[in-house]
N, C-alpha and C positions, 0 to 999 in steps of 0.2 A: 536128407533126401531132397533131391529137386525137382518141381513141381513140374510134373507130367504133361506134355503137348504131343496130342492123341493126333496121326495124318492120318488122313485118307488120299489114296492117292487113285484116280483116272487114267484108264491108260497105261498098260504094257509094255511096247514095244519099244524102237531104238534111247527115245526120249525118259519113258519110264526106268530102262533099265540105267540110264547116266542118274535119274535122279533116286532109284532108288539106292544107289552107292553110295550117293551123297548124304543120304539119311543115316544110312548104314555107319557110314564114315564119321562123320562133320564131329559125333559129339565123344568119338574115340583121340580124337585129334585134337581138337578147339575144347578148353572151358566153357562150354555154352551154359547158359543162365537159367533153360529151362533142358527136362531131359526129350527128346524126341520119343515116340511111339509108333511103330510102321502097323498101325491097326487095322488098316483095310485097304487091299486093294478091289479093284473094280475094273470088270470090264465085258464086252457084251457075251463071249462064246465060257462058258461058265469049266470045262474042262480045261480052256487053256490059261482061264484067268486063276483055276486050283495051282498047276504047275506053277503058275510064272509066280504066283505067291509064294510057293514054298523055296521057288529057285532065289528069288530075291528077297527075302528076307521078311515078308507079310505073314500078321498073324494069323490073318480072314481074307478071304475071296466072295465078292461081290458081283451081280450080273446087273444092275440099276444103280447107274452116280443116285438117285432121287435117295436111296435107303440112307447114304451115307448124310445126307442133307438134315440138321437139325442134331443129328447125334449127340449121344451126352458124353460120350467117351472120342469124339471125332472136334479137334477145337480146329484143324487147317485142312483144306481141301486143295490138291497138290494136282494143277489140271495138265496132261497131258495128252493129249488127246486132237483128234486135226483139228483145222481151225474153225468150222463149222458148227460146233457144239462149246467154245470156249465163253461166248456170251451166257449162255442160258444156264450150261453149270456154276461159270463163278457169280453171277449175280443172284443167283437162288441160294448159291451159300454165303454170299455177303451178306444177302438181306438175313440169313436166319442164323447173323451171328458168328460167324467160322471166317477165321483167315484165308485166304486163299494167294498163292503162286501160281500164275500161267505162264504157260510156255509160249514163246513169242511165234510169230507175229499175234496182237495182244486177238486182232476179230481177223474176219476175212471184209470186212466193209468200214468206213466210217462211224457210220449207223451203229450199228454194233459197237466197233470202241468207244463211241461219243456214253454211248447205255452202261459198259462197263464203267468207265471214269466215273460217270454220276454215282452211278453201284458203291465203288470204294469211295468218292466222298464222304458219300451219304454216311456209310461204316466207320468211315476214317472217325465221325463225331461221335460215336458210338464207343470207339478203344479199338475196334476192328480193322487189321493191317491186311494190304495187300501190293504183290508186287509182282512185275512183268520177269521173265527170265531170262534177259539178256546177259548170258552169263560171261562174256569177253571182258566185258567188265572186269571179272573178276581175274583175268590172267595176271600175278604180276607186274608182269612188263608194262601191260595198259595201266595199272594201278599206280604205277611206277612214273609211265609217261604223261599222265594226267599232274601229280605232282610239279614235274618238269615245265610246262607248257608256259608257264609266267616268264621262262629264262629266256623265250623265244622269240618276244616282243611281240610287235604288232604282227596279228597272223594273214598270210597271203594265199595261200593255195592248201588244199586237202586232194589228195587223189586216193582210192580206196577202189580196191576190187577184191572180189571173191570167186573163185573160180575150181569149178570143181567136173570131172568128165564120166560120172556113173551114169547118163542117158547118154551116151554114144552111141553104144549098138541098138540100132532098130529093134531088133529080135528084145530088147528088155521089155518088161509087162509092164500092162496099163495100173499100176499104182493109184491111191486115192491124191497123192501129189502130184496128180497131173489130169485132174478133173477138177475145174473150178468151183462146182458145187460145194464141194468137202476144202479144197487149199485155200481158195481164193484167187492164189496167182500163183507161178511157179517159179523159175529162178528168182524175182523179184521180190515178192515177198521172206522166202526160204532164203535165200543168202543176202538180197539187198536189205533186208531187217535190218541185218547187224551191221552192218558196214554202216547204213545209215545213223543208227544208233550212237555208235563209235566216233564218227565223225561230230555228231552234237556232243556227245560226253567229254571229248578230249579238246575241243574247242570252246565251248561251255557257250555256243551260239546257233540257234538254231534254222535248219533252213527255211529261203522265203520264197525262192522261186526255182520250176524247173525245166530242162527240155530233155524229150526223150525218147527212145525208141526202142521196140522190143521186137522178138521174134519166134517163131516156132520154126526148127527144122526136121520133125519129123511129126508129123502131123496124126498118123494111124499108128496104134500101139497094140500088140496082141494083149486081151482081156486074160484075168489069169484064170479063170475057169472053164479056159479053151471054146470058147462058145465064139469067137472069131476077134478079128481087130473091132478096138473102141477107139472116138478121136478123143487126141492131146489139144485139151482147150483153155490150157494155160502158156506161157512164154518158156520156152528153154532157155532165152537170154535175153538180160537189159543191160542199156548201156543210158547214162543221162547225164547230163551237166548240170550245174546248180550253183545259185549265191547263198552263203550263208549272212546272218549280219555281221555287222563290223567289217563289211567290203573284202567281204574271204570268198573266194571262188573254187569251186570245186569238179574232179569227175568224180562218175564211180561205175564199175562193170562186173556184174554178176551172170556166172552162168553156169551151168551146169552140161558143157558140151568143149570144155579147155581140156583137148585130149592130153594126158599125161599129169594133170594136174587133180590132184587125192583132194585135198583141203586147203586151197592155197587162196588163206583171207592176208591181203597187206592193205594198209593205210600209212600213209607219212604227210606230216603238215608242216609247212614252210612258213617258217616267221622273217622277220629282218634281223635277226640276230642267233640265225640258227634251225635247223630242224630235227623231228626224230620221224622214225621210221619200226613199223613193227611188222614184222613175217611171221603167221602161225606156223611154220613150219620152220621155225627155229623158235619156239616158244618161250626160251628160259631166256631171250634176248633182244635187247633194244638196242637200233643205233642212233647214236645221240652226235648233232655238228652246232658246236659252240663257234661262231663266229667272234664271239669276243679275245677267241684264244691266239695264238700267235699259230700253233701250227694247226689249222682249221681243217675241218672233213669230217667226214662220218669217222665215227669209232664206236668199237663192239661193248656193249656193256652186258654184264650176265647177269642177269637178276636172279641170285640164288643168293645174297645176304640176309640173314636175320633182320636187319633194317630195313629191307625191300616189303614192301605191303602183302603180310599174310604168308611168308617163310619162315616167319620166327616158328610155326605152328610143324614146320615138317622137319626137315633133314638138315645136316653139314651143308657150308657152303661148296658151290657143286655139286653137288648131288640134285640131278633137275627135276623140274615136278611136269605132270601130264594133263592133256587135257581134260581129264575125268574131274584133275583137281578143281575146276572152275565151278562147278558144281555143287563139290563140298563147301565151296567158299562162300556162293551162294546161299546155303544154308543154314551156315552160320552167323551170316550179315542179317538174315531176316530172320533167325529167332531170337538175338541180337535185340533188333529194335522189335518184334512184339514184348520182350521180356522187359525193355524200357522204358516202352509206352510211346513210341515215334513210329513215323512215316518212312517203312523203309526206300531204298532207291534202285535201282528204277521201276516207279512209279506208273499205276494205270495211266495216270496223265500222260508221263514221257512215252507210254507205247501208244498212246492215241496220237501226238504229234507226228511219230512214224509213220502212222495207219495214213495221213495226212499226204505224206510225202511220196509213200507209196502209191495214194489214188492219185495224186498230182502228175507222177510220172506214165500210170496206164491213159490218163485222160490223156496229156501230151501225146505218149504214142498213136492214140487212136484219133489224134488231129495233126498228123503230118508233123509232129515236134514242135508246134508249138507252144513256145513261152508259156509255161502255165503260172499259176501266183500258188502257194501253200498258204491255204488260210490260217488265219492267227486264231490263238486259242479264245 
C-alpha cells in the first residue's frame, strides 16, 4: 500500500475542474510514489460546492478554505481560486505544514508574491513543498524543446504571443477577470503569465528590462446580476518589448480581443544555429531549424514518441495527447518531488520573478512606455 497524500482543493470552476482530472488522472496513468486523495473540496456557495464535489470526484464539500487549514487527513492544499485570495490561503497552509500548488499568476501584487516566496522558503526548510502552476511546461513539445535549446547556440530573439477573442462581444458580463480587485490585471497577467514564464523556462534567462503598453477596449460591461453595466478596470490587451540576459531581445502580445483566435499561445526563439517554434494549437508539435544541416528550415516534429518527455506514460506513437494532459503531468512532477524530498519546479520564486515582470510592464504602460528595469531577486 502507498502512503496516502490527503488534497484539498479551493475552487471549482474552469481551473478546478482541469485540476480536478488531473487528480483524478495522474495516479491511474503515472506510478506515482505516493497515492493521491481528492478529500475536500471547498468553495464559498455550499450547494454548488456539494455538486461540483460529487461531479468531480470529491469526497467532502467545504464552504471555509480555513476548515481545511491544519487538517490531519489534508497534507496539500490545491489553490484555485482568483488571484485575490492566493496569498492568504497558500501561506496559512505553508505556515501550518501542508503542501500547497497555486494556480498562476502566483499574487495580484508584488507584495503578495514577495510574502508567498518567503512562505515556501520558510516551508521549503521544514520538508514542505510548494509550486506555481505553470502548466505549458508540461506540454511535451515545451519539455521537448527545452531539451533542444543547447543545439541552438547562442540565443537571439524570443517573440511569444497569446491571443485569445472570448471578450469581443460587448454584451459578455462583467466577470471577476475583469475587475482588478479580485485578477489583478487582465489579458496581462491571464495570458502574459505564461508566455512570460515560457520564455524564461526555455531560455533559462531571465528578463531584465521592459517597455510597454496596454489597453481597454471596452470599457462598461453588463454586471451579471442585471442590476446594470460595471467598468472593465483591467487591460483587454498588452503588448511589450523586453531584454532578457545573454543579450536576447524579445516581444510578446497578449490579448483577449484576437477575433477568431480560441487559444492561440506561440513562442519561437532564434539562436545562431537554428530555432524552434511551438503553436498550442497544434500541440503534439515542434518545429525545429538546424542550421547545421545542409538542407536547413523549419521541419515538423510530432512529439508523440515514448522518448519524448512524459509519452512513455500514455498511448502508441501518434496517438496525440490534449491539453487536459498538462495538468496531469503536473501532478505527477509535484508528488514526485514531495515523495523525494525536493523543491519542485516551477517554483513560488520563479512566479514571483513573473509577478516582477508583470508590474514592470503595467508601470511602463502607465508612463508612456517607458523603459522600465525588472528588479533582481
Amino acid at each position: 500500500m502507498k502512503e496516502r497524500l490527503g488534497v484539498g482543493m479551493v475552487g471549482y470552476a474552469f481551473m478546478g475542474a482541469a485540476h480536478s482530472q488531473a487528480w483524478r488522472t495522474a495516479p491511474h496513468v503515472f506510478d506515482l510514489p505516493l497515492q493521491p486523495d481528492m478529500a475536500v473540496l471547498c468553495g464559498r456557495d455550499g450547494t454548488a460546492a456539494q455538486a461540483a464535489a460529487r461531479r468531480l470526484g470529491w469526497a467532502e464539500a467545504q464552504t471555509d478554505w480555513r476548515t481545511l487549514i491544519g487538517r490531519d487527513d489534508v497534507q496539500l492544499i490545491d489553490v484555485c481560486t482568483p488571484g485575490d485570495s492566493h496569498a492568504e490561503i497558500a501561506i496559512a497552509a505553508l505556515d501550518a505544514g501542508q503542501h500547497v500548488l497555486c494556480e498562476k499568476p502566483l499574487a495580484n501584487t508584488v507584495a503578495e508574491a514577495e510574502a508567498m516566496a518567503a512562505a515556501a522558503a520558510r516551508a521549503s526548510a521544514r520538508g514542505v513543498r510548494s509550486m506555481i502552476g505553470f502548466n505549458y511546461r508540461r506540454v511535451p513539445a515545451i519539455a521537448l524543446a527545452r531539451q533542444l535549446v543547447p543545439r541552438l547556440g547562442q540565443l537571439r530573439h524570443v517573440r511569444a504571443s497569446y491571443l485569445q477573442d472570448w471578450l469581443v462581444d460587448p454584451a459578455f458580463p462583467l466577470t471577476w477577470r475583469l475587475e482588478r480587485e479580485h485578477a489583478g490585471s487582465g489579458a496581462l497577467g491571464d495570458l502574459g503569465a505564461h508566455i512570460v514564464d515560457l520564455a524564461q523556462y526555455l531560455t533559462g534567462e531571465l528578463i531584465t528590462g521592459v517597455s510597454g503598453l496596454t489597453t481597454t477596449f471596452v470599457t462598461e460591461r453588463p454586471r451579471p446580476d442585471g442590476s446594470g453595466p460595471g467598468p472593465v478596470t483591467v487591460d483587454d490587451a498588452a503588448l511589450f518589448s523586453a531584454r532578457l540576459g545573454a543579450g536576447i531581445v524579445a516581444s510578446f502580445e497578449a490579448t483577449r480581443f484576437a477575433t477568431g483566435r480560441k487559444n492561440g499561445l506561440r513562442i519561437e526563439v532564434n539562436g545562431e544555429r537554428g530555432s524552434l517554434a511551438f503553436d498550442l494549437e497544434r500541440l503534439n508539435e515542434l518545429e525545429f531549424d538546424d542550421q547545421t544541416q545542409e538542407l536547413a528550415g523549419f521541419r515538423r516534429v510530432l512529439v508523440t514518441e515514448p522518448t519524448d518527455p512524459y509519452v512513455s506514460a500514455w498511448w502508441p506513437p501518434g496517438h496525440v495527447l490534449g491539453w487536459e494532459h498538462t495538468f496531469t503531468h503536473e501532478v505527477a512532477d509535484l508528488v514526485s518531488a514531495i515523495s523525494a524530498g525536493t523543491d519542485p519546479a516551477p517554483s513560488f520564486a520563479d512566479g514571483l520573478q513573473v509577478q516582477r515582470v508583470l508590474d514592470a510592464v503595467q508601470d511602463s504602460a502607465e508612463h508612456e512606455s517607458r523603459w522600465t528595469a525588472v528588479p533582481a531577486a
